[in-house]
PDB file with SEQRES, HELIX, SHEET and CRYST1 records, atoms N, CA, C and O in Angstrom:
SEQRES   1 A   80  UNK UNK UNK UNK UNK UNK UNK UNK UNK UNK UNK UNK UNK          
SEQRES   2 A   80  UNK UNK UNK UNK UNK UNK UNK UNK UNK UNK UNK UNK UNK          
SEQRES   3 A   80  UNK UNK UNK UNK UNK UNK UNK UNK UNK UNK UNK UNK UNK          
SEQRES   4 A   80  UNK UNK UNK UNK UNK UNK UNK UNK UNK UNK UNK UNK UNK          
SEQRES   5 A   80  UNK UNK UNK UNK UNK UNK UNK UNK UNK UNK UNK UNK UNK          
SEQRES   6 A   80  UNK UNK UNK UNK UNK UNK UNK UNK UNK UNK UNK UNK UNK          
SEQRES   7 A   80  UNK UNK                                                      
HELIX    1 AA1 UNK A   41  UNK A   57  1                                  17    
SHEET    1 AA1 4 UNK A   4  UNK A  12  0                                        
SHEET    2 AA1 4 UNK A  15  UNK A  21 -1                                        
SHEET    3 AA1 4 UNK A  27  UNK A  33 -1                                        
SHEET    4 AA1 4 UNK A  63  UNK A  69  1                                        
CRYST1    1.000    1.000    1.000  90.00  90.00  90.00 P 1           1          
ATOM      1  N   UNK A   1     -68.986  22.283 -27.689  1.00  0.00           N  
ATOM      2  CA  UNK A   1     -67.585  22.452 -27.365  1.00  0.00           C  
ATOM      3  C   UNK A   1     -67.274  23.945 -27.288  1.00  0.00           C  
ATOM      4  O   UNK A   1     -66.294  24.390 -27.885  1.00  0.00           O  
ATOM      5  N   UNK A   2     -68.341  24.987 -26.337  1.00  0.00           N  
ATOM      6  CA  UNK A   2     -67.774  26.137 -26.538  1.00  0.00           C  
ATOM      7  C   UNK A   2     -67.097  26.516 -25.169  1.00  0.00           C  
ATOM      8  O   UNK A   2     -67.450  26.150 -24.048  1.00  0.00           O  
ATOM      9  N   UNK A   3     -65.800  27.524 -25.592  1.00  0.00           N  
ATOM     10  CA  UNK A   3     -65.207  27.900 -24.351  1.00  0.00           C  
ATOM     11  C   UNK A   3     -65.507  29.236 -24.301  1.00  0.00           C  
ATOM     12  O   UNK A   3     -65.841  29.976 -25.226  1.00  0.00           O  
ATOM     13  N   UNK A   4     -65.304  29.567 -22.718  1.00  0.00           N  
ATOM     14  CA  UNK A   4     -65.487  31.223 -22.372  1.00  0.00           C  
ATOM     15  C   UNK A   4     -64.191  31.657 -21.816  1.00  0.00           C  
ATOM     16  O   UNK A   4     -63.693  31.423 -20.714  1.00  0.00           O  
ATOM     17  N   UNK A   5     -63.803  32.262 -22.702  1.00  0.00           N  
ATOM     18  CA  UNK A   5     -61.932  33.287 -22.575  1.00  0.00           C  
ATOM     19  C   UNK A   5     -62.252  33.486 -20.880  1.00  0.00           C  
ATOM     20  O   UNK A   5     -63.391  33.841 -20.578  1.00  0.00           O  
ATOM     21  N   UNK A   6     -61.530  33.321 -20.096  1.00  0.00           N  
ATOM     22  CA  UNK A   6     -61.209  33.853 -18.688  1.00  0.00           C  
ATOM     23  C   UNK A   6     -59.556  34.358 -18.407  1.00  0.00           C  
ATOM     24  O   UNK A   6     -59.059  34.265 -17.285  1.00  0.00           O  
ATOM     25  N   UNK A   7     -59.108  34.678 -19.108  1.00  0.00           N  
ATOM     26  CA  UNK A   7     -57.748  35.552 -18.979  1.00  0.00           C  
ATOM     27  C   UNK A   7     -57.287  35.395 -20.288  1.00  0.00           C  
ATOM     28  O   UNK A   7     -57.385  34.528 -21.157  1.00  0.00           O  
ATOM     29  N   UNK A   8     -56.631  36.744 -20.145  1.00  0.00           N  
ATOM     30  CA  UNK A   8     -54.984  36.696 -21.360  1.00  0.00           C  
ATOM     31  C   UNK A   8     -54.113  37.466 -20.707  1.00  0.00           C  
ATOM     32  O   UNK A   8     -54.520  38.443 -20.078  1.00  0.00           O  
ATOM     33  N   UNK A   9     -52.967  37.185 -20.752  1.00  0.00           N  
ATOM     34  CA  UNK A   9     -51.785  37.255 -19.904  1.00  0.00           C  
ATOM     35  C   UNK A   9     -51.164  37.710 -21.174  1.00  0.00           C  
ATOM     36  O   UNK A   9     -51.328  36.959 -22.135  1.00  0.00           O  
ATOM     37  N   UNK A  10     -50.121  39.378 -21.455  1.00  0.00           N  
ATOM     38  CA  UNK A  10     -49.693  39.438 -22.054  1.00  0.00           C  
ATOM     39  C   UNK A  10     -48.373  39.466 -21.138  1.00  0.00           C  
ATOM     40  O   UNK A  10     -48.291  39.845 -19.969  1.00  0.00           O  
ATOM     41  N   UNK A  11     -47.065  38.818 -22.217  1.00  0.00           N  
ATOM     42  CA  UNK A  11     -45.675  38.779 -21.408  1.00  0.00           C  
ATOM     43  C   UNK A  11     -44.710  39.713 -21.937  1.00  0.00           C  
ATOM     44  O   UNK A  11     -43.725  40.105 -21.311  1.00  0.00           O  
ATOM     45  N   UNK A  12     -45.037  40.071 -23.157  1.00  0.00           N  
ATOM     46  CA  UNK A  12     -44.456  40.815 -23.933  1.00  0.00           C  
ATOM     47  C   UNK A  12     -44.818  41.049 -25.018  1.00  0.00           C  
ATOM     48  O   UNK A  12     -45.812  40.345 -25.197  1.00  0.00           O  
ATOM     49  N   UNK A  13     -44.559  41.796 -26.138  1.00  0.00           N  
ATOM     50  CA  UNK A  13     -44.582  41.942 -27.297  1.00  0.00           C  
ATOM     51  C   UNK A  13     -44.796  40.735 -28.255  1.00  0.00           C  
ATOM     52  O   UNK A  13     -45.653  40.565 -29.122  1.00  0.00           O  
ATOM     53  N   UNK A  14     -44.028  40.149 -27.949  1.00  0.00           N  
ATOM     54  CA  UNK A  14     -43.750  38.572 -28.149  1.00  0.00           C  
ATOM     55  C   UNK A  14     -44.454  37.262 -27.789  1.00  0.00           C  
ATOM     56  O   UNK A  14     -44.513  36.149 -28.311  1.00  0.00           O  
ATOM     57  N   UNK A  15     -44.956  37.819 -26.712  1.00  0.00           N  
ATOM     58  CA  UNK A  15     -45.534  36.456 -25.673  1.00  0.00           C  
ATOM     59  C   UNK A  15     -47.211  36.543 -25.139  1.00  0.00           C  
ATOM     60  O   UNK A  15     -47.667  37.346 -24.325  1.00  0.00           O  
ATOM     61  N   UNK A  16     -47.653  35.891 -25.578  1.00  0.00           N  
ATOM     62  CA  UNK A  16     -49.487  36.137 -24.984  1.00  0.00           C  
ATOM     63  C   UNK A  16     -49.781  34.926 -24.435  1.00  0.00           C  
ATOM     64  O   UNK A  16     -49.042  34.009 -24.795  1.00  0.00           O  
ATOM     65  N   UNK A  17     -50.831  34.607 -23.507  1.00  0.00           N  
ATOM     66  CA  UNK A  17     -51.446  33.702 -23.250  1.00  0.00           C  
ATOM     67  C   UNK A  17     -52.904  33.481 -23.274  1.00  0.00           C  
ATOM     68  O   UNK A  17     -53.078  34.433 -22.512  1.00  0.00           O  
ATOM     69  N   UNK A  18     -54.166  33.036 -23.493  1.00  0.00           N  
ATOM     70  CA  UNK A  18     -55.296  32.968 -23.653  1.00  0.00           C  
ATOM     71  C   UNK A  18     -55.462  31.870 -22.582  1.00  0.00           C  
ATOM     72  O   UNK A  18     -54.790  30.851 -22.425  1.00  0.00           O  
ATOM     73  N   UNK A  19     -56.167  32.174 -22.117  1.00  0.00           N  
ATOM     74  CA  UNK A  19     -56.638  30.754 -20.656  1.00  0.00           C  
ATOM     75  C   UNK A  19     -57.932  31.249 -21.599  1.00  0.00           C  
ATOM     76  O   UNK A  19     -58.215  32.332 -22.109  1.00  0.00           O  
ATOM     77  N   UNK A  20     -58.709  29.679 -21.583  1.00  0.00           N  
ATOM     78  CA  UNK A  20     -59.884  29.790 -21.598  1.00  0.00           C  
ATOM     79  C   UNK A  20     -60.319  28.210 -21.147  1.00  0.00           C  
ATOM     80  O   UNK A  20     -59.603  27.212 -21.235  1.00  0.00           O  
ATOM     81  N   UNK A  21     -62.145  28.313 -20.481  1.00  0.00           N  
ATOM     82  CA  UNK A  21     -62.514  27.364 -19.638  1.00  0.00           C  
ATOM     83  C   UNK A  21     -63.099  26.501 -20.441  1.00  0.00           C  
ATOM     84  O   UNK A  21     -64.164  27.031 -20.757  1.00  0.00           O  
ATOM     85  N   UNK A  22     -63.006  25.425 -20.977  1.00  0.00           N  
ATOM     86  CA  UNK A  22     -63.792  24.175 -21.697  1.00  0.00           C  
ATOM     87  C   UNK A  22     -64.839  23.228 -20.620  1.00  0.00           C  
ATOM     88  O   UNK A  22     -64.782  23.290 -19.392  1.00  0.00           O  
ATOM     89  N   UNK A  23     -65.697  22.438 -21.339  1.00  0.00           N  
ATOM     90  CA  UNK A  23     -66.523  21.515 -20.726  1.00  0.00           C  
ATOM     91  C   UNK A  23     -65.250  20.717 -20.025  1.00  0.00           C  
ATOM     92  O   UNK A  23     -65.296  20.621 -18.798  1.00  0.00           O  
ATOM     93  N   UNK A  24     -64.106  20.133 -20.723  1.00  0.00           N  
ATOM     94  CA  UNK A  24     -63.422  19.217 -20.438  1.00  0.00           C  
ATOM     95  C   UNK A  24     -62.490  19.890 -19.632  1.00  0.00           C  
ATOM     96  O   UNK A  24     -61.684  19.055 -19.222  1.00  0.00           O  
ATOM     97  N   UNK A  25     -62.208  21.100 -19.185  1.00  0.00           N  
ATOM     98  CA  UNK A  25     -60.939  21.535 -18.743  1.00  0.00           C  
ATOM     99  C   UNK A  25     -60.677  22.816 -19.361  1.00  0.00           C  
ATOM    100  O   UNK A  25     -61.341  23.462 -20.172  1.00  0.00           O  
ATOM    101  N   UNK A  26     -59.290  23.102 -18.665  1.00  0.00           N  
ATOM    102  CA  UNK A  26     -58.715  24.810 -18.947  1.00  0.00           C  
ATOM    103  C   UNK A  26     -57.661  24.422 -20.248  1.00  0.00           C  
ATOM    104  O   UNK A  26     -56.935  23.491 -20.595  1.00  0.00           O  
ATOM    105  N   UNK A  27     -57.986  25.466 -20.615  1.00  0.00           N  
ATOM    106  CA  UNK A  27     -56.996  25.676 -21.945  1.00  0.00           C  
ATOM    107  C   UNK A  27     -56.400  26.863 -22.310  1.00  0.00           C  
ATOM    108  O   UNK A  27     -56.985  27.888 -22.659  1.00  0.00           O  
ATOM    109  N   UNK A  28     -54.725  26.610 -22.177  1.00  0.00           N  
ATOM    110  CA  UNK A  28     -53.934  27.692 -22.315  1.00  0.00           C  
ATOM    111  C   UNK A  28     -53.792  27.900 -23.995  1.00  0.00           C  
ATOM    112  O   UNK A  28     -53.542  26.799 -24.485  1.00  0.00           O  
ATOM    113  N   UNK A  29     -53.845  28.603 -24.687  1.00  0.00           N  
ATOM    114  CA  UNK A  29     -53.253  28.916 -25.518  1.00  0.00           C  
ATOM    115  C   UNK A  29     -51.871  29.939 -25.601  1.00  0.00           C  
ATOM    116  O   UNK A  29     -51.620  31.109 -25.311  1.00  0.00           O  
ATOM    117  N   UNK A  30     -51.368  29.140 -25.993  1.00  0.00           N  
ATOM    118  CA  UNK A  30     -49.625  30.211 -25.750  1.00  0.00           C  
ATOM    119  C   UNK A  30     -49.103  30.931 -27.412  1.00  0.00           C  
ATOM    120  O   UNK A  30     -48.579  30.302 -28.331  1.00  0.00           O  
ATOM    121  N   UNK A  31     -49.461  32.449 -27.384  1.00  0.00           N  
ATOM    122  CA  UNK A  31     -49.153  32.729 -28.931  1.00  0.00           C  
ATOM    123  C   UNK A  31     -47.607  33.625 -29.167  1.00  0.00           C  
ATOM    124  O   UNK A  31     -47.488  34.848 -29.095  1.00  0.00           O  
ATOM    125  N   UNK A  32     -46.796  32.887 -29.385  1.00  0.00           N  
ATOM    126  CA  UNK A  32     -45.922  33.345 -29.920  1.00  0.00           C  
ATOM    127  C   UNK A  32     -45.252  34.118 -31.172  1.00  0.00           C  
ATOM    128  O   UNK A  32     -45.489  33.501 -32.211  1.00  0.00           O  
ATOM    129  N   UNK A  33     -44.545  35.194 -31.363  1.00  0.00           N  
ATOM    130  CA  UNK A  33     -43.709  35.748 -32.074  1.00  0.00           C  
ATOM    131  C   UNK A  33     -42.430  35.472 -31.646  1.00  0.00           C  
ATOM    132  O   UNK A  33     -42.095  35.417 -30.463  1.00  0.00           O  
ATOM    133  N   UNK A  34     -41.276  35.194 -33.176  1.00  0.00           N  
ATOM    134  CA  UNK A  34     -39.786  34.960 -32.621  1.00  0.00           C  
ATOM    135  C   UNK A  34     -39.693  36.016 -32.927  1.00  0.00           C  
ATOM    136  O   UNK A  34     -40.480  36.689 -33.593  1.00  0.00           O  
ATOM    137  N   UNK A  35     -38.280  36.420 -32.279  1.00  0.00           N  
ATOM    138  CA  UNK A  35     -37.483  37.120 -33.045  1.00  0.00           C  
ATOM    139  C   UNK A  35     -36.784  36.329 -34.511  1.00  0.00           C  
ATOM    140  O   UNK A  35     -36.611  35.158 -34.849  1.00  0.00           O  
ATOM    141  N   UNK A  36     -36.499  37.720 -35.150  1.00  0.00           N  
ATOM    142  CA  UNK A  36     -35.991  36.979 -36.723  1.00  0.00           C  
ATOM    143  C   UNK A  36     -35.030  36.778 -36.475  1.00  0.00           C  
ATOM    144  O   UNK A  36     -34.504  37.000 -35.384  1.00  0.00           O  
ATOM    145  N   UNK A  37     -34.267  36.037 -37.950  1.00  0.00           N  
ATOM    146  CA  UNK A  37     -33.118  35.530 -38.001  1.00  0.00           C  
ATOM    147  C   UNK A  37     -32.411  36.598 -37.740  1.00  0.00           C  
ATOM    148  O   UNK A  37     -31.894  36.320 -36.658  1.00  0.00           O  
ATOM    149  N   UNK A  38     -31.988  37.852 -38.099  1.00  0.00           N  
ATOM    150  CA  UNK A  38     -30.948  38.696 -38.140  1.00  0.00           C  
ATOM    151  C   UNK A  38     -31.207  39.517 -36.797  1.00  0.00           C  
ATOM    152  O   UNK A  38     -30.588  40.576 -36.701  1.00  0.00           O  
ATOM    153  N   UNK A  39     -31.999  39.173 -35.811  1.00  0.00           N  
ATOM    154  CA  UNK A  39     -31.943  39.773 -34.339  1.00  0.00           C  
ATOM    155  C   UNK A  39     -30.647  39.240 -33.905  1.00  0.00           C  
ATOM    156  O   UNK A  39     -30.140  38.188 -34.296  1.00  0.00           O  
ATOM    157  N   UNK A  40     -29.957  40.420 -32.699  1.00  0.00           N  
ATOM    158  CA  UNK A  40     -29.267  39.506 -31.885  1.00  0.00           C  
ATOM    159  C   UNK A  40     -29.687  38.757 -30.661  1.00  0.00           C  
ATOM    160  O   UNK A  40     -30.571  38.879 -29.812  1.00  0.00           O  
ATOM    161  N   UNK A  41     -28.321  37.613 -31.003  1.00  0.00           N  
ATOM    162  CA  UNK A  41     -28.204  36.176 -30.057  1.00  0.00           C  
ATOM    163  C   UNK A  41     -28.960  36.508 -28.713  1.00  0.00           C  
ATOM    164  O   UNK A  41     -29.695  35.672 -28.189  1.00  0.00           O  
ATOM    165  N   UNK A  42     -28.748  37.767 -28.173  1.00  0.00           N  
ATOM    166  CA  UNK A  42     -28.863  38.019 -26.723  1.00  0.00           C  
ATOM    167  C   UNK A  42     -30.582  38.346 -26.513  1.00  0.00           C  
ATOM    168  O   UNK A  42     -31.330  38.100 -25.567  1.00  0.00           O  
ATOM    169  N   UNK A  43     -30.817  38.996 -27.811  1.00  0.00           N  
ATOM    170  CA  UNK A  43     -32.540  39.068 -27.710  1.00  0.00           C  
ATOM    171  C   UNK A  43     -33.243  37.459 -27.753  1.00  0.00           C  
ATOM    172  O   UNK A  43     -34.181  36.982 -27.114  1.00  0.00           O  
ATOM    173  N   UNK A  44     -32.456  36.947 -28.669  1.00  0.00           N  
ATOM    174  CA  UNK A  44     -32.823  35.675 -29.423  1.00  0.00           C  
ATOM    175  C   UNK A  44     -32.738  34.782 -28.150  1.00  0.00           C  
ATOM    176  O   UNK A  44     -33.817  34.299 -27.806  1.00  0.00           O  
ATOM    177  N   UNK A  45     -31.642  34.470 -27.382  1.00  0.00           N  
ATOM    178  CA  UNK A  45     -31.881  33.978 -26.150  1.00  0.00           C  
ATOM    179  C   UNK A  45     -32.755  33.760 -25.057  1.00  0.00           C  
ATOM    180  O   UNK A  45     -33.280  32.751 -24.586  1.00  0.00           O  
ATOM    181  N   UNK A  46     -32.795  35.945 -24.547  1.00  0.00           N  
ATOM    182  CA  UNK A  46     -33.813  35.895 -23.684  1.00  0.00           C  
ATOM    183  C   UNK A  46     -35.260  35.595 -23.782  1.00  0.00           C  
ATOM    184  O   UNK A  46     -36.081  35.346 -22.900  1.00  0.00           O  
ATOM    185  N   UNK A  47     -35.432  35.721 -25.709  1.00  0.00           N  
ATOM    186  CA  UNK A  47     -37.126  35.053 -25.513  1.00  0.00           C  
ATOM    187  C   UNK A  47     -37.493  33.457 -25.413  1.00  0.00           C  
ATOM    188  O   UNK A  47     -38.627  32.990 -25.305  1.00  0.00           O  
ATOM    189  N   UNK A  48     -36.746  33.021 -25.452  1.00  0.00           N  
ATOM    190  CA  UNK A  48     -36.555  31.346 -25.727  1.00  0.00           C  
ATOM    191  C   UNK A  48     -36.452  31.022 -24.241  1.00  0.00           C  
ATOM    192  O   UNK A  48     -36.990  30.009 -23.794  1.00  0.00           O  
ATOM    193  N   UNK A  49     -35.754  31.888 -23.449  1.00  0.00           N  
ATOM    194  CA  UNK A  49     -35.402  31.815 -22.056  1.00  0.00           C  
ATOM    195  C   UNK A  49     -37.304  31.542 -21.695  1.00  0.00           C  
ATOM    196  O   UNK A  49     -38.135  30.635 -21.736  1.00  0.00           O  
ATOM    197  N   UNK A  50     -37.208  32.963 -21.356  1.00  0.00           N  
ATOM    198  CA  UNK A  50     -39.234  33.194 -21.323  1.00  0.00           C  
ATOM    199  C   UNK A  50     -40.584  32.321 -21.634  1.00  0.00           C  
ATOM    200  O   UNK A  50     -41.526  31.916 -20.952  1.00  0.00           O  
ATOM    201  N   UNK A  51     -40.140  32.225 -23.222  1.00  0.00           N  
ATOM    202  CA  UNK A  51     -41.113  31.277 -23.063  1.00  0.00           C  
ATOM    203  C   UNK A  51     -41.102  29.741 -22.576  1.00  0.00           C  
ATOM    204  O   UNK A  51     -42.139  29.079 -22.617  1.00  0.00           O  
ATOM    205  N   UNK A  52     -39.963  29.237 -22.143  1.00  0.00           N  
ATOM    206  CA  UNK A  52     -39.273  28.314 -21.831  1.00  0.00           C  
ATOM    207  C   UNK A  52     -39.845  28.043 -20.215  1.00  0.00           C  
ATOM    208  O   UNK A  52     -40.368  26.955 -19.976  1.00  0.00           O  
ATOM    209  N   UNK A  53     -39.735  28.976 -19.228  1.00  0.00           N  
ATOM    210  CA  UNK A  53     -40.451  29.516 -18.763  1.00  0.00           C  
ATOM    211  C   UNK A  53     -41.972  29.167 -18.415  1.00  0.00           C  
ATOM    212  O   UNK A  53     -42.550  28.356 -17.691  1.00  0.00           O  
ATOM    213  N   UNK A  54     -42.355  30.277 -19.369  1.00  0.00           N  
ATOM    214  CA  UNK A  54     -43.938  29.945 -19.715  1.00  0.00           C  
ATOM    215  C   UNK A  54     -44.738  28.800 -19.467  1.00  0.00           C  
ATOM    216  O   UNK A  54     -45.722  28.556 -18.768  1.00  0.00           O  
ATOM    217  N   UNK A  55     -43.919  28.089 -20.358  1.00  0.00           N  
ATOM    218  CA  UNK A  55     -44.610  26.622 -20.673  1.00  0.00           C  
ATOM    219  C   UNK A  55     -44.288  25.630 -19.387  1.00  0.00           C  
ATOM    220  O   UNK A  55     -45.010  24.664 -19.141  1.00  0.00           O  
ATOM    221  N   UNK A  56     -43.145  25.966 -18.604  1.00  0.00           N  
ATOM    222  CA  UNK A  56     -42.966  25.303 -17.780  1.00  0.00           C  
ATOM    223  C   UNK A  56     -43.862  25.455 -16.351  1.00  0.00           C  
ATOM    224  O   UNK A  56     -43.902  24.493 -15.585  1.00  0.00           O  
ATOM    225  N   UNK A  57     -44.587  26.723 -16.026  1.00  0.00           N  
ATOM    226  CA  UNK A  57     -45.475  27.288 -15.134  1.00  0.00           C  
ATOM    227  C   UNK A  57     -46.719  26.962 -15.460  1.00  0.00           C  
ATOM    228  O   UNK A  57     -47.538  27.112 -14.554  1.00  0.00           O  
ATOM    229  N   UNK A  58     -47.261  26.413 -16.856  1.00  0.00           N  
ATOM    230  CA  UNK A  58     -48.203  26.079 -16.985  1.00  0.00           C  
ATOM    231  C   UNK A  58     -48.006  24.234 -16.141  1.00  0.00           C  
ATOM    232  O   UNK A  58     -47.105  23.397 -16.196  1.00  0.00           O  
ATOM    233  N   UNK A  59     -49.707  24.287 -15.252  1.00  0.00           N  
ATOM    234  CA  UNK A  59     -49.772  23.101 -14.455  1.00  0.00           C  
ATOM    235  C   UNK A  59     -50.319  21.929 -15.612  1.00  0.00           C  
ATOM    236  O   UNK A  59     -51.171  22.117 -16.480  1.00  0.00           O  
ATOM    237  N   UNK A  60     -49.391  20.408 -15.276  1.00  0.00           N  
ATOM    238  CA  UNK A  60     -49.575  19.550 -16.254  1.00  0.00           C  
ATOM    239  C   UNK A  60     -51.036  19.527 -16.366  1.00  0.00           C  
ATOM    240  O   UNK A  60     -51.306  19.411 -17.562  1.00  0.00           O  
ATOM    241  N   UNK A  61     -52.120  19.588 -15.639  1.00  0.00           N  
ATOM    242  CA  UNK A  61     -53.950  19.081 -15.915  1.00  0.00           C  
ATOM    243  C   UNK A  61     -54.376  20.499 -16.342  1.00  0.00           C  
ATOM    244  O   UNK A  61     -55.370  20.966 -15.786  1.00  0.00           O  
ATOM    245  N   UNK A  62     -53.653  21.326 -17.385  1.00  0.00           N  
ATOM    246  CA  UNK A  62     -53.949  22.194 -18.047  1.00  0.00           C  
ATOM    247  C   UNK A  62     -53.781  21.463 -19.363  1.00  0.00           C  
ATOM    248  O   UNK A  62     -52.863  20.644 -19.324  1.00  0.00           O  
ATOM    249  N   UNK A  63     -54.540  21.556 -20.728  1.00  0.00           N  
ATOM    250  CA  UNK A  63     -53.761  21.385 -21.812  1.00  0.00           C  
ATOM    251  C   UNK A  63     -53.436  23.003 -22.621  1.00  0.00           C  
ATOM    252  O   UNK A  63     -53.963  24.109 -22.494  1.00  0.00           O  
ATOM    253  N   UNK A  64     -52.496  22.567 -23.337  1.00  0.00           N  
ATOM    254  CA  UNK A  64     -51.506  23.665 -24.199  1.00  0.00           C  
ATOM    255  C   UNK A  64     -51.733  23.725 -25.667  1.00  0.00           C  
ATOM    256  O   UNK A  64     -52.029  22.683 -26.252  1.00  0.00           O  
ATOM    257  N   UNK A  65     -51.649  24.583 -26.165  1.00  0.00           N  
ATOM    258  CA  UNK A  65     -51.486  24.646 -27.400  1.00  0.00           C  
ATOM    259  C   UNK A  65     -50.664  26.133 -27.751  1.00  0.00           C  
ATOM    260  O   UNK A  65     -51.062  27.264 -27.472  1.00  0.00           O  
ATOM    261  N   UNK A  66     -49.421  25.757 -28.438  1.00  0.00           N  
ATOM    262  CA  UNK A  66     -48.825  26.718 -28.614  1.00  0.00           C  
ATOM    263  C   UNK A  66     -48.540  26.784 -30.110  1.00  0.00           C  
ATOM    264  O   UNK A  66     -48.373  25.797 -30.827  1.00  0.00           O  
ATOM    265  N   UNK A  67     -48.492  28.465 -30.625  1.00  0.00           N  
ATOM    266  CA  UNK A  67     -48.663  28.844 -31.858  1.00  0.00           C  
ATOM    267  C   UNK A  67     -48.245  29.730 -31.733  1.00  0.00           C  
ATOM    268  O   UNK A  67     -47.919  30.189 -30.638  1.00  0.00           O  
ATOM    269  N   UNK A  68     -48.052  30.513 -33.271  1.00  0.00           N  
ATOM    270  CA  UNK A  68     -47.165  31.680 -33.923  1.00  0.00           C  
ATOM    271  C   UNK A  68     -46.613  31.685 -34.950  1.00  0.00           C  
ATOM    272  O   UNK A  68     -46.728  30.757 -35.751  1.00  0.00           O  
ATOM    273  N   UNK A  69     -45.971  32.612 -35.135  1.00  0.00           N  
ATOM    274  CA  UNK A  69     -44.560  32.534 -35.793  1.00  0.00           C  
ATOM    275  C   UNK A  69     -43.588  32.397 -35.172  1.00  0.00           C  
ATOM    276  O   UNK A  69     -43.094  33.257 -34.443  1.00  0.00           O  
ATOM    277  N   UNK A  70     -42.864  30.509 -35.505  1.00  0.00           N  
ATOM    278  CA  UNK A  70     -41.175  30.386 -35.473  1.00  0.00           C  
ATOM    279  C   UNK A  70     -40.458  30.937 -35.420  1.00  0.00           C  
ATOM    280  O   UNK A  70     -39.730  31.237 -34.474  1.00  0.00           O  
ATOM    281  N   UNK A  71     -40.483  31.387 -37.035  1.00  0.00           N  
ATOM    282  CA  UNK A  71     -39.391  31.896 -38.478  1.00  0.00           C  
ATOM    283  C   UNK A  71     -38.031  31.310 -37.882  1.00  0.00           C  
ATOM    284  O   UNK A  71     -36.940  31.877 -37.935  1.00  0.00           O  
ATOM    285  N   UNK A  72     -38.381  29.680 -37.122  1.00  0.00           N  
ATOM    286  CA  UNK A  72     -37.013  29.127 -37.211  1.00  0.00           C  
ATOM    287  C   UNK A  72     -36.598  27.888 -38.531  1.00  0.00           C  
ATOM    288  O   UNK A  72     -37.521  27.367 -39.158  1.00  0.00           O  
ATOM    289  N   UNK A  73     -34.823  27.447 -38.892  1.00  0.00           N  
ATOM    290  CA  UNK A  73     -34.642  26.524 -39.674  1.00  0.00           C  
ATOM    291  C   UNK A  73     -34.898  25.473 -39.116  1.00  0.00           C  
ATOM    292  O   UNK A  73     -34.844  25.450 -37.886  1.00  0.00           O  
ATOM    293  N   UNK A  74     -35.229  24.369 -39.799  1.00  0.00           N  
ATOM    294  CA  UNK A  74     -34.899  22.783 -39.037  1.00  0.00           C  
ATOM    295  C   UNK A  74     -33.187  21.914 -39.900  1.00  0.00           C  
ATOM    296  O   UNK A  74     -32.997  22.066 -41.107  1.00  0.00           O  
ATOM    297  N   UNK A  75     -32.692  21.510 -39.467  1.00  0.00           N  
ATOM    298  CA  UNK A  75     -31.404  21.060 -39.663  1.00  0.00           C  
ATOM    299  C   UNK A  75     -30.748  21.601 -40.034  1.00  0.00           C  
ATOM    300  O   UNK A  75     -31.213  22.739 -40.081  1.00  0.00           O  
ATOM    301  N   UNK A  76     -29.291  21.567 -40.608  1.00  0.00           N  
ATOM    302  CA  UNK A  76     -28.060  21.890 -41.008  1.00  0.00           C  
ATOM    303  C   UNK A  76     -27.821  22.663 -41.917  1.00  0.00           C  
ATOM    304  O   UNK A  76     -26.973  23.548 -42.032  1.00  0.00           O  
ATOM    305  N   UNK A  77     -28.929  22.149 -42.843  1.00  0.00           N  
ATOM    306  CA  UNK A  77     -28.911  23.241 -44.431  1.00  0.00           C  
ATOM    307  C   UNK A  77     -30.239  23.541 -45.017  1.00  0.00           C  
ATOM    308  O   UNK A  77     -31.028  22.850 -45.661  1.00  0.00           O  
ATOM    309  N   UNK A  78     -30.265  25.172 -44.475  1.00  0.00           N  
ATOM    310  CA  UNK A  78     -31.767  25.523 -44.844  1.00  0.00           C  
ATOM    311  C   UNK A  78     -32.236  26.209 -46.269  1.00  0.00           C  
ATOM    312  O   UNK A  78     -33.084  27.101 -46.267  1.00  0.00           O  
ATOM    313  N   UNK A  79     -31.519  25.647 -47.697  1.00  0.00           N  
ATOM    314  CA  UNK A  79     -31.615  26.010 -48.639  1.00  0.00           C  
ATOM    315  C   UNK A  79     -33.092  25.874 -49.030  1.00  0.00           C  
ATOM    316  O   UNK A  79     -33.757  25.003 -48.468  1.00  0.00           O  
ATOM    317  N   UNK A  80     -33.446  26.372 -49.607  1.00  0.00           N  
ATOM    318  CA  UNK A  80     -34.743  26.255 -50.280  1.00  0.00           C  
ATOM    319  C   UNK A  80     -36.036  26.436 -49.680  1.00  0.00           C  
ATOM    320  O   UNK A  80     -37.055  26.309 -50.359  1.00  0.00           O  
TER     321      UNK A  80                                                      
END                                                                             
């Protein structure tokens, strides 16, 4: 099961991509950084915009795997 890296696509600071070629197929890896909580909305937007984006330009008979750091909450009350 070994692959040979054939691109990385950097998008930003924030945004990388790893194509690499498998026996079975191409494989994107998509590595993300968020912005933190205390960035502003408007940064916080446009990367969500982007990688939003991203993932959508990748062709479905590619598979994906996307990773990083979130550093987002899940629901209403993120105590603890």
């Amino acid at each position: 099961m070994g692959g040979q890296c054939c691109d990385v696509e950097r998008h930003s600071e924030r945004l990388m991509i790893l194509k690499t070629v498998l026996d079975y197929g191409l494989l994107s890896v998509l590595t993300v950084y968020t912005p933190q909580l205390g960035k502003p909305e408007k940064e916080k937007e446009s990367f969500w915009n982007k990688l939003f984006h991203l993932v959508s330009c990748i062709p479905q008979t590619e598979m994906l795997v996307l990773t990083g750091e979130m550093n987002a909450h899940v629901g209403s009350n993120n105590v603890g």
